[in-house]
Backbone atoms as SQL, in Angstrom:
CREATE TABLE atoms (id INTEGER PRIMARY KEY, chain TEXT, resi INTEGER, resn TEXT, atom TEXT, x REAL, y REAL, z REAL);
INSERT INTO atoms VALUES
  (1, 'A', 1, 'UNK', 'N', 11.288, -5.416, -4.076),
  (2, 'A', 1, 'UNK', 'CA', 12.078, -4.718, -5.079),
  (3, 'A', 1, 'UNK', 'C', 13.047, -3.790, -4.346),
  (4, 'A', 2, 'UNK', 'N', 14.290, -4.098, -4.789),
  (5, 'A', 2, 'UNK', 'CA', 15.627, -2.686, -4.462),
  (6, 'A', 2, 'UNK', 'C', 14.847, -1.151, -4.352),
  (7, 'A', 3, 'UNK', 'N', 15.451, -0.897, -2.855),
  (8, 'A', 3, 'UNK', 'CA', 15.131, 0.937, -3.066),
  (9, 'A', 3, 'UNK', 'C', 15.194, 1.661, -3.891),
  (10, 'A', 4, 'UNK', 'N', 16.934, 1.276, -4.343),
  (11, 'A', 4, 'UNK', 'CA', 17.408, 1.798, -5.586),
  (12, 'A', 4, 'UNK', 'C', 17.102, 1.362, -7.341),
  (13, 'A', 5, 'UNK', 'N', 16.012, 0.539, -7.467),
  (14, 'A', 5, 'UNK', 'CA', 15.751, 0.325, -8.179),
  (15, 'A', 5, 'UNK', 'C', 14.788, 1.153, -8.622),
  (16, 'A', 6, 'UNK', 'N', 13.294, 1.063, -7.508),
  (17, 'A', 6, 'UNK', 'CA', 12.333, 2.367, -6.976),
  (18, 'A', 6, 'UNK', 'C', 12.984, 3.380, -7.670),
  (19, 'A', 7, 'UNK', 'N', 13.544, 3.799, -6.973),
  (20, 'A', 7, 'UNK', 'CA', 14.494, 5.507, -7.219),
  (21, 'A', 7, 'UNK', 'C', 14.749, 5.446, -8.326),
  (22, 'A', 8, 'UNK', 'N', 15.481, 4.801, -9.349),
  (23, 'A', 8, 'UNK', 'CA', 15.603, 4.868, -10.355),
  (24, 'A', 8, 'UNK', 'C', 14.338, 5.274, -11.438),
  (25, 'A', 9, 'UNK', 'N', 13.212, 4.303, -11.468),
  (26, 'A', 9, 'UNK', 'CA', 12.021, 4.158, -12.098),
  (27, 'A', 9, 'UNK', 'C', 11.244, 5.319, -11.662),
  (28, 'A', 10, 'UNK', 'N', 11.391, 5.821, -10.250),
  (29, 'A', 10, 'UNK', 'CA', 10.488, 7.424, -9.808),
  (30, 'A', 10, 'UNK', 'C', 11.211, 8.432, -10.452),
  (31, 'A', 11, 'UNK', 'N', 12.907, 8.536, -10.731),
  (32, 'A', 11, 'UNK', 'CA', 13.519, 9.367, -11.334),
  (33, 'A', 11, 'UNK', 'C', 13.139, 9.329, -13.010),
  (34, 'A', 12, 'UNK', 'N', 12.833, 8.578, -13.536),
  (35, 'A', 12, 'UNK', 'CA', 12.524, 8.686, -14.971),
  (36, 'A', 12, 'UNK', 'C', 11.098, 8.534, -15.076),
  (37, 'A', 13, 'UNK', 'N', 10.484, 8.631, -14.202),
  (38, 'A', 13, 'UNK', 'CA', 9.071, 9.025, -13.918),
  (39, 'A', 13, 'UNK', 'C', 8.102, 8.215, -14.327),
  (40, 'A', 14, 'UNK', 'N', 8.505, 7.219, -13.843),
  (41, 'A', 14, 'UNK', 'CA', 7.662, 5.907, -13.796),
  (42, 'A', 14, 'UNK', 'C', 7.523, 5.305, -12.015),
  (43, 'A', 15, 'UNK', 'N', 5.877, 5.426, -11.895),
  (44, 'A', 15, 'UNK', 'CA', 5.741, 5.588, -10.403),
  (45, 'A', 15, 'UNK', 'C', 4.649, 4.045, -10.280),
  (46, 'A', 16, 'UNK', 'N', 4.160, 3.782, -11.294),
  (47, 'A', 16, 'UNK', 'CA', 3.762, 2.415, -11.136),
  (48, 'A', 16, 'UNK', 'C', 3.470, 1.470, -11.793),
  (49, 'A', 17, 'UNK', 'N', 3.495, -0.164, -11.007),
  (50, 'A', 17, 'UNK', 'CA', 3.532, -1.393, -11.666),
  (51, 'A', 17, 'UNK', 'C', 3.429, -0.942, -13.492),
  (52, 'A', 18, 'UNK', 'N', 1.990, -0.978, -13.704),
  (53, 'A', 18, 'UNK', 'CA', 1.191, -0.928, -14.714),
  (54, 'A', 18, 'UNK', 'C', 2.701, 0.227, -15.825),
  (55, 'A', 19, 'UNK', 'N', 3.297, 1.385, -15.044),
  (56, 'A', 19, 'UNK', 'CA', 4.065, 2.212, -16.380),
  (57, 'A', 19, 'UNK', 'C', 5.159, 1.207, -16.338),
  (58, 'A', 20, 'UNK', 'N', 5.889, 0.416, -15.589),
  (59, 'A', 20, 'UNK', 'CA', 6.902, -0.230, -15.728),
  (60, 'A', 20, 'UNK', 'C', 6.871, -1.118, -16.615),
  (61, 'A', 21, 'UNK', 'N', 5.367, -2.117, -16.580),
  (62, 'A', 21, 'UNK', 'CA', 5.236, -3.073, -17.157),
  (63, 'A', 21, 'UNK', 'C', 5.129, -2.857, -18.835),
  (64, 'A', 22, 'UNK', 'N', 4.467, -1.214, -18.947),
  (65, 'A', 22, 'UNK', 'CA', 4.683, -0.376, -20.693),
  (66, 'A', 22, 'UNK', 'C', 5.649, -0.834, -21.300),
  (67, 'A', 23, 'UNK', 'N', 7.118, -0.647, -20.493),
  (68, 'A', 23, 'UNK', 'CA', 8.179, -0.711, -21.206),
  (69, 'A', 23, 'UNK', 'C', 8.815, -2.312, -22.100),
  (70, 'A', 24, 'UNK', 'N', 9.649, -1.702, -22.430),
  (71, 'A', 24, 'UNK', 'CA', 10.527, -2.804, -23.312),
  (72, 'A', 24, 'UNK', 'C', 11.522, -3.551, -22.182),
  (73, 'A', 25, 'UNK', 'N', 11.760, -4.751, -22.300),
  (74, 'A', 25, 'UNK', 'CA', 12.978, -4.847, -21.401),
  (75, 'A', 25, 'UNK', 'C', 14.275, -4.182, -21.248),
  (76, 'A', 26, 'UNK', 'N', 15.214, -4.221, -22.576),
  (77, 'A', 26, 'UNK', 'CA', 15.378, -2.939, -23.068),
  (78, 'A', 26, 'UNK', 'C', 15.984, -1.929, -21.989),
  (79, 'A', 27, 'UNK', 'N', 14.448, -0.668, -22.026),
  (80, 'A', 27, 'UNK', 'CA', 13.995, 0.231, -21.550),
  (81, 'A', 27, 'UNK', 'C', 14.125, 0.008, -20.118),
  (82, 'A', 28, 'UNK', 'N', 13.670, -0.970, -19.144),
  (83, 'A', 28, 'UNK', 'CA', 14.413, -1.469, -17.712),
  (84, 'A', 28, 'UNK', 'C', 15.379, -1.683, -17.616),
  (85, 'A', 29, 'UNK', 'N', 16.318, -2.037, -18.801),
  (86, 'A', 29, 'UNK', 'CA', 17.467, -2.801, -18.185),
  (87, 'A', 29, 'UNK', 'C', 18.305, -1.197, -18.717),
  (88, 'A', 30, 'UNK', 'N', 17.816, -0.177, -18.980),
  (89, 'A', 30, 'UNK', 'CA', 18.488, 1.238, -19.209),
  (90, 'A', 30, 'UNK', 'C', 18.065, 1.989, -17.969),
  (91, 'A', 31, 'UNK', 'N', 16.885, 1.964, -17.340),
  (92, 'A', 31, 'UNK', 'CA', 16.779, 2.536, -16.317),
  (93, 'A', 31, 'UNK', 'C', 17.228, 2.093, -15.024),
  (94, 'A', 32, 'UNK', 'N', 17.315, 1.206, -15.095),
  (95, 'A', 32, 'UNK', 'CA', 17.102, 0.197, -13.238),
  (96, 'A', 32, 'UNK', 'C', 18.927, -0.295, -13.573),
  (97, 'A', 33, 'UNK', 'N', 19.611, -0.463, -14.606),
  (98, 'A', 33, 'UNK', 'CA', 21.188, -0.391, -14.956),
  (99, 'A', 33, 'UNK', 'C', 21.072, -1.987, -14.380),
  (100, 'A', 34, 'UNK', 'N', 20.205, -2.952, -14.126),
  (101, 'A', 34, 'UNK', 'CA', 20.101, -4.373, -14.094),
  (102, 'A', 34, 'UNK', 'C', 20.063, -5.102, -15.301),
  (103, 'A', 35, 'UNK', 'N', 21.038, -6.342, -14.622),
  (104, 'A', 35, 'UNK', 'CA', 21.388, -7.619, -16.500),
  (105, 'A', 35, 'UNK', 'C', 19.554, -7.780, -16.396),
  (106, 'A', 36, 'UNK', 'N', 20.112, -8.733, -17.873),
  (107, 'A', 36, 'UNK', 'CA', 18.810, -9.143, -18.598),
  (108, 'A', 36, 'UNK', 'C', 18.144, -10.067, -18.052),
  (109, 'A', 37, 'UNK', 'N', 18.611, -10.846, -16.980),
  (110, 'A', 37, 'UNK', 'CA', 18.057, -11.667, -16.047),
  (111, 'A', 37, 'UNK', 'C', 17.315, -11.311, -15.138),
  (112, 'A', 38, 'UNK', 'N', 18.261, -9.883, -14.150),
  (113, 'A', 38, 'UNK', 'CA', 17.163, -9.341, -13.263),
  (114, 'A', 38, 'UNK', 'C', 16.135, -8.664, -13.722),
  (115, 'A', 39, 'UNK', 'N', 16.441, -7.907, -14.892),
  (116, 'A', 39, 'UNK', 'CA', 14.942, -7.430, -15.944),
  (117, 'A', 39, 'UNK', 'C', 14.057, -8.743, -15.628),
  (118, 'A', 40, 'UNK', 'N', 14.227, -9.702, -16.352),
  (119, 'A', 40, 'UNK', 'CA', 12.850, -10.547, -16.158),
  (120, 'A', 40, 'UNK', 'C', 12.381, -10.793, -14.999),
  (121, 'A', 41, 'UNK', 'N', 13.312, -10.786, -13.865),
  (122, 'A', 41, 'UNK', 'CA', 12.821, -11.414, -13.043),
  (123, 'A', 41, 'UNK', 'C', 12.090, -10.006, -11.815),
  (124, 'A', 42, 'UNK', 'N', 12.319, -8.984, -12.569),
  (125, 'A', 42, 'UNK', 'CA', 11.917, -7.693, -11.789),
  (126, 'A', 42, 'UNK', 'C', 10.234, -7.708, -12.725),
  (127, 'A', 43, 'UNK', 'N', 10.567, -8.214, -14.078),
  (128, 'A', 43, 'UNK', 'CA', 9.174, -8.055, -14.972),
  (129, 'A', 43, 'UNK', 'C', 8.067, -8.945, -13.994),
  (130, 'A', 44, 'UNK', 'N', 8.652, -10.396, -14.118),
  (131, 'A', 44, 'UNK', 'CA', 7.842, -11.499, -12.980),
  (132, 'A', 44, 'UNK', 'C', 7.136, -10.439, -11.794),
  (133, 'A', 45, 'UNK', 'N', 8.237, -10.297, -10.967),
  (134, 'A', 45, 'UNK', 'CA', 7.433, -9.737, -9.861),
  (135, 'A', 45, 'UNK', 'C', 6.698, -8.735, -9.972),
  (136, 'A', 46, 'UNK', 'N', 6.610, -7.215, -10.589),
  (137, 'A', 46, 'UNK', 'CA', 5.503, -6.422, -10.894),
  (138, 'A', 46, 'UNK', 'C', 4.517, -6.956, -11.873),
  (139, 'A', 47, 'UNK', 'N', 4.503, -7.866, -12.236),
  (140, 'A', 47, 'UNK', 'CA', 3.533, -8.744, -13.169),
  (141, 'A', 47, 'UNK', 'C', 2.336, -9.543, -11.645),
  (142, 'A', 48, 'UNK', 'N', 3.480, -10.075, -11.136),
  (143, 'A', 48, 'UNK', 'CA', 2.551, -10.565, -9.868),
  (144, 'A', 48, 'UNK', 'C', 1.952, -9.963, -9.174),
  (145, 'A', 49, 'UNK', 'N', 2.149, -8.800, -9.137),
  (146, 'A', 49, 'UNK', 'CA', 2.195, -7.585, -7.833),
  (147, 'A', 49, 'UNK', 'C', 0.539, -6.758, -8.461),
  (148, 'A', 50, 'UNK', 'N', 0.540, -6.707, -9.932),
  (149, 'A', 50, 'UNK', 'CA', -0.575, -6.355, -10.371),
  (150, 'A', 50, 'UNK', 'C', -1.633, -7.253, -10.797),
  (151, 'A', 51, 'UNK', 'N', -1.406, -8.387, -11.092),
  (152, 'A', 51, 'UNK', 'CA', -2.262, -9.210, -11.548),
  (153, 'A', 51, 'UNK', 'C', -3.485, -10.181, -10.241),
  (154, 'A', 52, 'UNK', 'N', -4.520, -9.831, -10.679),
  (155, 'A', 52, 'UNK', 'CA', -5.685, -10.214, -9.540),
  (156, 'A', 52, 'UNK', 'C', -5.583, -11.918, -9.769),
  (157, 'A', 53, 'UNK', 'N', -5.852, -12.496, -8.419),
  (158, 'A', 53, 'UNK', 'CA', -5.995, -13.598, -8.118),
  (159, 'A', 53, 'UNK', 'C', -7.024, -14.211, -9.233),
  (160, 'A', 54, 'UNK', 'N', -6.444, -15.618, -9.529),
  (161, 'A', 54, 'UNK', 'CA', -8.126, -16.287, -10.431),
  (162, 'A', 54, 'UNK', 'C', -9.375, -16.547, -9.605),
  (163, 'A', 55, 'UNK', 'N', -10.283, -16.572, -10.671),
  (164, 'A', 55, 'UNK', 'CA', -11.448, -16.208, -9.665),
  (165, 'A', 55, 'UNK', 'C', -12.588, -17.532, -10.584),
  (166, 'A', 56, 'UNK', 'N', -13.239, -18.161, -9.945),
  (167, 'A', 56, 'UNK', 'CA', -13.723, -19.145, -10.445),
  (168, 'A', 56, 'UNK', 'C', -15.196, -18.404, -10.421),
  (169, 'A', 57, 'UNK', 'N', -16.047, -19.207, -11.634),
  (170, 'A', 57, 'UNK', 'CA', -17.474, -18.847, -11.596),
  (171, 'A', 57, 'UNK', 'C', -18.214, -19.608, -10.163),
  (172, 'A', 58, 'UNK', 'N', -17.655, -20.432, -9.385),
  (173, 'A', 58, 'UNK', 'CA', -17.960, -21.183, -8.523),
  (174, 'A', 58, 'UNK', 'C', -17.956, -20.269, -7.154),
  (175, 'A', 59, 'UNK', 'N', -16.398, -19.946, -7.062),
  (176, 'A', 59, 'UNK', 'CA', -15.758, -18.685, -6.140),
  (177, 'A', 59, 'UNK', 'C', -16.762, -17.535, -5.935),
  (178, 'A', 60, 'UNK', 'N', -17.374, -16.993, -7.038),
  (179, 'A', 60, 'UNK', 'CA', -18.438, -15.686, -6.526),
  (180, 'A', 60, 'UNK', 'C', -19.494, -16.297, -6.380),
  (181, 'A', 61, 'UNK', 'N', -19.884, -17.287, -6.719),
  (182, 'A', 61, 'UNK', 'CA', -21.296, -18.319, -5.768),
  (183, 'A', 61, 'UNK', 'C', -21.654, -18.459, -4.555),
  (184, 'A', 62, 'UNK', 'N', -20.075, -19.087, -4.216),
  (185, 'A', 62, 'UNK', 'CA', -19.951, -19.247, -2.720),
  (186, 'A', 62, 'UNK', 'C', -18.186, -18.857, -2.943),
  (187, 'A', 63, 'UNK', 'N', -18.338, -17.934, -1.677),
  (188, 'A', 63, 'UNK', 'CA', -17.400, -16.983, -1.599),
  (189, 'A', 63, 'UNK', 'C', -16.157, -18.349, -0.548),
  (190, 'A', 64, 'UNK', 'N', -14.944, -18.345, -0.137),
  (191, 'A', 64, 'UNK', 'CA', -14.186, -18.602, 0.527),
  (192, 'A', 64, 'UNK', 'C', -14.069, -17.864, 1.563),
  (193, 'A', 65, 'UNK', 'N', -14.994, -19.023, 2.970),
  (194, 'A', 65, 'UNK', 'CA', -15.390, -18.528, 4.602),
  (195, 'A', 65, 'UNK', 'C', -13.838, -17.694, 5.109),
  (196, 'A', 66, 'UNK', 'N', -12.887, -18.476, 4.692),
  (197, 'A', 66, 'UNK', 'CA', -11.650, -18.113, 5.199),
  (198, 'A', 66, 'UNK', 'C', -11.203, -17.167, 4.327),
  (199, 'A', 67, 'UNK', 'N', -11.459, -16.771, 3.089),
  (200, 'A', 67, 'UNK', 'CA', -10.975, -15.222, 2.877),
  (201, 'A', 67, 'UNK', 'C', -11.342, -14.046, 3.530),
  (202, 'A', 68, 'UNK', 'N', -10.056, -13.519, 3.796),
  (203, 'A', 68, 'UNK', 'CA', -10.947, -11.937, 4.594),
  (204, 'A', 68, 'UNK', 'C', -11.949, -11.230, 3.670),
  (205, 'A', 69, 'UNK', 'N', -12.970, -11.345, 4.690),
  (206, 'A', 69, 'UNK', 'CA', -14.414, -10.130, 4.306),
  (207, 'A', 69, 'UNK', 'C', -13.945, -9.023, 3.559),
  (208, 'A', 70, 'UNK', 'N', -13.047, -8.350, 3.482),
  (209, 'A', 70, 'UNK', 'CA', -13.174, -7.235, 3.123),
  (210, 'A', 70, 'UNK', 'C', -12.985, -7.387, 1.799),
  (211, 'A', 71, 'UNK', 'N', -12.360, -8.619, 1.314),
  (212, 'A', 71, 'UNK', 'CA', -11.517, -8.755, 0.053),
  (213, 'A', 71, 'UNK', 'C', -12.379, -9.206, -1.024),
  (214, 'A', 72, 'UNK', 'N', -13.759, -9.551, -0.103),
  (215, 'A', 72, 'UNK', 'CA', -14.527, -10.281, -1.150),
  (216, 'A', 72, 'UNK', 'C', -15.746, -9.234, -1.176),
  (217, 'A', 73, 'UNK', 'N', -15.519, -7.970, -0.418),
  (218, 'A', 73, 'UNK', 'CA', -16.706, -6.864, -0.456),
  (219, 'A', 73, 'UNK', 'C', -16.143, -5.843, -1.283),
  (220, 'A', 74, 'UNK', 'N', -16.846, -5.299, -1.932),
  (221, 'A', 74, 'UNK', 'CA', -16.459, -3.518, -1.934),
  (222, 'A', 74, 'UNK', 'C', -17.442, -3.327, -3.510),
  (223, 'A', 75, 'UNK', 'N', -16.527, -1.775, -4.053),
  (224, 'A', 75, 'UNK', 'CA', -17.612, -1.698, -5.487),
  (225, 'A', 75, 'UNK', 'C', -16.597, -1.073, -6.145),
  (226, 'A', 76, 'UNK', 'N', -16.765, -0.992, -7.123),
  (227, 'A', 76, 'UNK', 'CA', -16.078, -0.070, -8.392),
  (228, 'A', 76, 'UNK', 'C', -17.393, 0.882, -8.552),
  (229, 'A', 77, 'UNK', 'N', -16.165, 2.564, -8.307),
  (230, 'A', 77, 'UNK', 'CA', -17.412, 3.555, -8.752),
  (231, 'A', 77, 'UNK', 'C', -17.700, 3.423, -10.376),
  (232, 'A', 78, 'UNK', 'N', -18.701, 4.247, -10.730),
  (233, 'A', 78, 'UNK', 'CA', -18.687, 4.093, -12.527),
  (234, 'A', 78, 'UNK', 'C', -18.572, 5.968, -12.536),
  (235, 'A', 79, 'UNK', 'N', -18.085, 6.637, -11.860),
  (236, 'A', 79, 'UNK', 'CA', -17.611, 7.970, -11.919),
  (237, 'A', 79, 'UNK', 'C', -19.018, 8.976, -12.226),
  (238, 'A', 80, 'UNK', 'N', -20.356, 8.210, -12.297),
  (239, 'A', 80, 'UNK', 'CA', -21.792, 9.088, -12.608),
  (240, 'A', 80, 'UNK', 'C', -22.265, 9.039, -10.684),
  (241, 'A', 81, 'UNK', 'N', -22.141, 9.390, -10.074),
  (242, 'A', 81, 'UNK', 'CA', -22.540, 9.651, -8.546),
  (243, 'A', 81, 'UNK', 'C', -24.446, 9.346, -9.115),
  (244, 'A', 82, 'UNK', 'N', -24.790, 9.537, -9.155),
  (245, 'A', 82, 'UNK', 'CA', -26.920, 9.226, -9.605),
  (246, 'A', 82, 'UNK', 'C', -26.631, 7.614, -9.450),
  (247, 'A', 83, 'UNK', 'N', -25.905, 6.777, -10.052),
  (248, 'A', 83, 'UNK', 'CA', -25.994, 5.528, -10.553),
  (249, 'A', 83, 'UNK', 'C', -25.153, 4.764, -9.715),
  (250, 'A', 84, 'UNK', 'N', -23.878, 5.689, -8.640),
  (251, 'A', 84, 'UNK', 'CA', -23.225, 4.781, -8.112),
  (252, 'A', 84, 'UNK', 'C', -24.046, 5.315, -6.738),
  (253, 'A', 85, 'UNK', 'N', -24.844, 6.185, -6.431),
  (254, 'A', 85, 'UNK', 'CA', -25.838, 6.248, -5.277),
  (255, 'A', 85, 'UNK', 'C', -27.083, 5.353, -5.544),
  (256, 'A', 86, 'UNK', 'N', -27.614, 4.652, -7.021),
  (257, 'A', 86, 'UNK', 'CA', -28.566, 4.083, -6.996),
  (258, 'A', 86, 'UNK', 'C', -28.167, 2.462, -6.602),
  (259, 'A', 87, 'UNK', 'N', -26.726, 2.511, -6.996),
  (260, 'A', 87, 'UNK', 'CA', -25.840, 0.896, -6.766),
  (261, 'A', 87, 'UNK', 'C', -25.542, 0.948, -5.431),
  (262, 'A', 88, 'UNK', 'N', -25.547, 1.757, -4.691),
  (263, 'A', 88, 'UNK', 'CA', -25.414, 1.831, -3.249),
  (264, 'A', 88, 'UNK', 'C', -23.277, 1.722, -3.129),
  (265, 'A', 89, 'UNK', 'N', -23.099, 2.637, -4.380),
  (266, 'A', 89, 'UNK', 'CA', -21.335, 2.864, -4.360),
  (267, 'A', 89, 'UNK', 'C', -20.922, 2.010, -5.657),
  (268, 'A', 90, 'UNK', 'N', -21.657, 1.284, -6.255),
  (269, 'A', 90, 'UNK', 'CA', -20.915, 0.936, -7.813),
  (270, 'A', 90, 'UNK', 'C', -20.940, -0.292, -8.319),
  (271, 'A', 91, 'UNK', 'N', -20.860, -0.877, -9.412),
  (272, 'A', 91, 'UNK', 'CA', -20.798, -2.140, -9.555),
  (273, 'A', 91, 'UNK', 'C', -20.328, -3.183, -8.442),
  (274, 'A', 92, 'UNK', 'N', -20.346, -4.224, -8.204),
  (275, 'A', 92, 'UNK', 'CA', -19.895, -4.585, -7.173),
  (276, 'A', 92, 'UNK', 'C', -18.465, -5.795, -7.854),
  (277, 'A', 93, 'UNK', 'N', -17.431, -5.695, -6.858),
  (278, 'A', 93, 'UNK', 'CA', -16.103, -5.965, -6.897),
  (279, 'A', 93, 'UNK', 'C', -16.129, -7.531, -7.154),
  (280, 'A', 94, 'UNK', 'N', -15.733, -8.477, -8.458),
  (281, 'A', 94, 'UNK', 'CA', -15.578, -9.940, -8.532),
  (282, 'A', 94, 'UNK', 'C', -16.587, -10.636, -8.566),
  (283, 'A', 95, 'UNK', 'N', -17.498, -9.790, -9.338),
  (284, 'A', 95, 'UNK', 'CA', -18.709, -10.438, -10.045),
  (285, 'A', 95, 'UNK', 'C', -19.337, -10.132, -11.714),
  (286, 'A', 96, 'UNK', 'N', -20.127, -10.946, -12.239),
  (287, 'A', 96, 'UNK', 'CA', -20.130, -10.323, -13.281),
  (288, 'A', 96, 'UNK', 'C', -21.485, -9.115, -13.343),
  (289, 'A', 97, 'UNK', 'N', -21.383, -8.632, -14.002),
  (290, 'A', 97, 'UNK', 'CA', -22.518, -7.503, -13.948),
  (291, 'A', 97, 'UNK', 'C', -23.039, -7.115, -15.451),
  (292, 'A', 98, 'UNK', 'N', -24.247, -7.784, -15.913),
  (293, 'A', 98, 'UNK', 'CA', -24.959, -7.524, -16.801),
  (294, 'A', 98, 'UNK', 'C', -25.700, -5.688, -16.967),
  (295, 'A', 99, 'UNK', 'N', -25.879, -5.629, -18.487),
  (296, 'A', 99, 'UNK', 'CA', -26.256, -4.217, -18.648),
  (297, 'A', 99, 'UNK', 'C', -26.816, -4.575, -19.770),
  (298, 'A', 100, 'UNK', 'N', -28.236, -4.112, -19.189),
  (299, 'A', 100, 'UNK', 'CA', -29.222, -4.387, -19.967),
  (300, 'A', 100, 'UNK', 'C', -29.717, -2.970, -20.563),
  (301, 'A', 101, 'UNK', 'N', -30.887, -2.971, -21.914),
  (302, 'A', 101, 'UNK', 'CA', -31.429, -1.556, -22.123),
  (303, 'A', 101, 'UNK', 'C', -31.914, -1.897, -23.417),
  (304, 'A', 102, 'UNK', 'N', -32.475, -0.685, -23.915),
  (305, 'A', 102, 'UNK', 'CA', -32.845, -0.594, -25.168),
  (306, 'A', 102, 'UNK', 'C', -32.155, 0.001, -26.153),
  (307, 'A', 103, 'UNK', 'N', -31.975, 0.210, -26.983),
  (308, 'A', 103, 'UNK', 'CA', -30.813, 0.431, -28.426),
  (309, 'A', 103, 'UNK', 'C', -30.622, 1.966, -28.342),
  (310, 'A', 104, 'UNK', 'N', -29.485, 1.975, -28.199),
  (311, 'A', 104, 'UNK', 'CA', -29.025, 3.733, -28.017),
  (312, 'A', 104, 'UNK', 'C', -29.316, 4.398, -26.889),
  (313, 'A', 105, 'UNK', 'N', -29.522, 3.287, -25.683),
  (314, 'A', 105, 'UNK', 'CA', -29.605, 3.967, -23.996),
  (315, 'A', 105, 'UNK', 'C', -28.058, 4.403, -23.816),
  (316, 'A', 106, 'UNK', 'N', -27.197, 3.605, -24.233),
  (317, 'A', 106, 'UNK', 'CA', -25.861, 3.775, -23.868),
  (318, 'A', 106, 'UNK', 'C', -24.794, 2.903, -23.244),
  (319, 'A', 107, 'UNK', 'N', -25.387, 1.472, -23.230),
  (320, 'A', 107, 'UNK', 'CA', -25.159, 0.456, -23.044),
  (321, 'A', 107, 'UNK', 'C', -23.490, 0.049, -22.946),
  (322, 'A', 108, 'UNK', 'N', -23.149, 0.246, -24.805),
  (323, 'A', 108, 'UNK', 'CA', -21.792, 0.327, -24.734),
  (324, 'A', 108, 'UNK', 'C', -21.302, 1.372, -24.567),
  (325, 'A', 109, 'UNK', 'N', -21.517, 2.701, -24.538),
  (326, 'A', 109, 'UNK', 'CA', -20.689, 3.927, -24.275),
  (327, 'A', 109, 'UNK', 'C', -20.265, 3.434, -22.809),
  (328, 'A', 110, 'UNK', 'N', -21.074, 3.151, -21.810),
  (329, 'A', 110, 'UNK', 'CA', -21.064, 2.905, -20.529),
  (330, 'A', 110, 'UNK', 'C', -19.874, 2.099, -20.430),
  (331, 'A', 111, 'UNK', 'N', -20.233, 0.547, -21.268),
  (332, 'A', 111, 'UNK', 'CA', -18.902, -0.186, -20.894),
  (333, 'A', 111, 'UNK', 'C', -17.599, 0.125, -21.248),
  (334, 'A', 112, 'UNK', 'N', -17.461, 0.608, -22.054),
  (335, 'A', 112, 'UNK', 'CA', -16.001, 1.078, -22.714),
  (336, 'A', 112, 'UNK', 'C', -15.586, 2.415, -21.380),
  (337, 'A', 113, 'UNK', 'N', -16.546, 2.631, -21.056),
  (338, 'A', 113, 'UNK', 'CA', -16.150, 4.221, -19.683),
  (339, 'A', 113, 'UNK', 'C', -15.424, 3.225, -18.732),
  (340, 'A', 114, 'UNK', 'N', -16.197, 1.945, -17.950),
  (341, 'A', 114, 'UNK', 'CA', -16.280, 1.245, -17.244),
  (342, 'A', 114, 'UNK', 'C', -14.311, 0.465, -17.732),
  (343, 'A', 115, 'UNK', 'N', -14.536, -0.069, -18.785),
  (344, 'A', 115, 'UNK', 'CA', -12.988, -0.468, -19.258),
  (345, 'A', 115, 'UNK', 'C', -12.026, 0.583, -19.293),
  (346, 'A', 116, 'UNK', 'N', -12.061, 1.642, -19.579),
  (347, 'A', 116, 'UNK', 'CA', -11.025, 2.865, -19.247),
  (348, 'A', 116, 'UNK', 'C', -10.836, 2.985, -17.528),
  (349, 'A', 117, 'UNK', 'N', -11.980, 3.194, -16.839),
  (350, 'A', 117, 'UNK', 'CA', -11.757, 2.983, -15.529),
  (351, 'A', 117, 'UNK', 'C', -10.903, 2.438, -14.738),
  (352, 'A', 118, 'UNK', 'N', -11.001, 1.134, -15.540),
  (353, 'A', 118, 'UNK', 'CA', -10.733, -0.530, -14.911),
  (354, 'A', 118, 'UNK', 'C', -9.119, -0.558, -15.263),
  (355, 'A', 119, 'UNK', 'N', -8.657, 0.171, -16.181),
  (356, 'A', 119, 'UNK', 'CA', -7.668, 0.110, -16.985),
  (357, 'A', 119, 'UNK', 'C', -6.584, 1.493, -16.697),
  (358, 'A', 120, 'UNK', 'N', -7.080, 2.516, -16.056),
  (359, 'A', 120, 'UNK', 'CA', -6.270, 3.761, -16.023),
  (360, 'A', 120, 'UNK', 'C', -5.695, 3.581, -14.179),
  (361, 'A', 121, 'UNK', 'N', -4.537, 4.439, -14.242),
  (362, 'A', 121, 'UNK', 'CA', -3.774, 4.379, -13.022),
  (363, 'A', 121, 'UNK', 'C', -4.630, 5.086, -11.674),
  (364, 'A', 122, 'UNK', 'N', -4.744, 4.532, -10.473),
  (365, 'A', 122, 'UNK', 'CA', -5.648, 5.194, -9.675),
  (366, 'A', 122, 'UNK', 'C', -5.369, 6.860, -9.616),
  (367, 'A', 123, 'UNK', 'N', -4.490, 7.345, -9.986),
  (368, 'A', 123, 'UNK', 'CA', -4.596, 8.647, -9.760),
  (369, 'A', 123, 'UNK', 'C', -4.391, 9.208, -10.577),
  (370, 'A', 124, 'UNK', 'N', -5.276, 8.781, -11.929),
  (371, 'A', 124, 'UNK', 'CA', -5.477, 9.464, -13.051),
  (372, 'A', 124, 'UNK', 'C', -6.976, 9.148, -12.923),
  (373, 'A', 125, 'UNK', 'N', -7.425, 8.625, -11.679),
  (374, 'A', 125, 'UNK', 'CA', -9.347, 7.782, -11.618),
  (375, 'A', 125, 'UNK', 'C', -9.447, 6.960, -12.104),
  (376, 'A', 126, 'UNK', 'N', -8.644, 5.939, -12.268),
  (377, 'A', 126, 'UNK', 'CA', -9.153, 4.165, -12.201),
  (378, 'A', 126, 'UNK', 'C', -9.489, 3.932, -11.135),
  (379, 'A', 127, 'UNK', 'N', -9.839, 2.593, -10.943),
  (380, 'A', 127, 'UNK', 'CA', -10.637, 2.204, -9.596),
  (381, 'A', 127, 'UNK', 'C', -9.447, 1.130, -9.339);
C-alpha cells in the first residue's frame, strides 16, 4: 500500500486493516482521494492482509511438516490469568476448543468474552 495512502487513513484516524475495512467505499475513496477502482482494489488487499489462511479439519490433525513451527504453535489469552496459567497461556491457536460445564457455570458468558477478544483491535486487547 502507498505511504501516502497510510498517511492519509492515520490522518483521519484510522490506523488499522480491520477500521479501514468499517468503512464505505465511499468513505476511502474521500480519504485516500483514490478512483473507485483503486478503492476496491486497496479493499482486496487489506481484506487479504487480515483474513487467516483456510484451515482444514484434516490440517490441525496433522499439522504441515513444512509450515514454520511457530505458525502452527502459540495460544490466545482468555484475559482471566487463573485459567490462562491453568491452559499453560490460553486456548490454543487453530484448533477447536470445546467448553464444557454445568448450567449457569458461565459457559456462554465466557464465549461471547472469547468472541469480543477474537474480534477487537490488538491494542484495545484482542489477541
Amino acid at each position: 500500500v502507498n505511504v501516502e495512502v497510510v498517511q492519509r487513513f492515520h490522518h483521519a484516524g484510522i490506523t488499522t486493516c480491520r477500521e479501514a475495512l468499517a468503512l464505505t467505499s465511499l468513505e476511502v475513496m474521500q480519504i485516500t482521494s483514490l478512483s473507485y477502482g483503486k478503492v476496491l482494489l486497496l479493499i482486496k488487499l487489506l481484506s487479504e492482509a487480515i483474513c487467516p489462511l483456510p484451515v482444514t479439519a484434516l490440517s490441525l490433525v496433522r499439522p504441515d511438516p513444512h509450515q514454520p513451527r511457530d505458525s502452527r504453535l502459540g495460544f490466545v489469552p482468555t484475559s482471566l490469568p487463573s485459567l490462562d496459567k491453568a491452559l499453560r497461556g490460553g486456548l490454543p491457536r487453530g484448533g477447536v476448543t470445546e467448553v464444557a460445564g454445568p448450567p449457569g457455570c458461565g459457559k456462554t458468558q465466557f464465549s461471547i468474552q472469547m468472541t469480543i477478544l477474537a474480534t477487537l483491535p490488538v491494542q484495545l486487547g484482542g489477541s
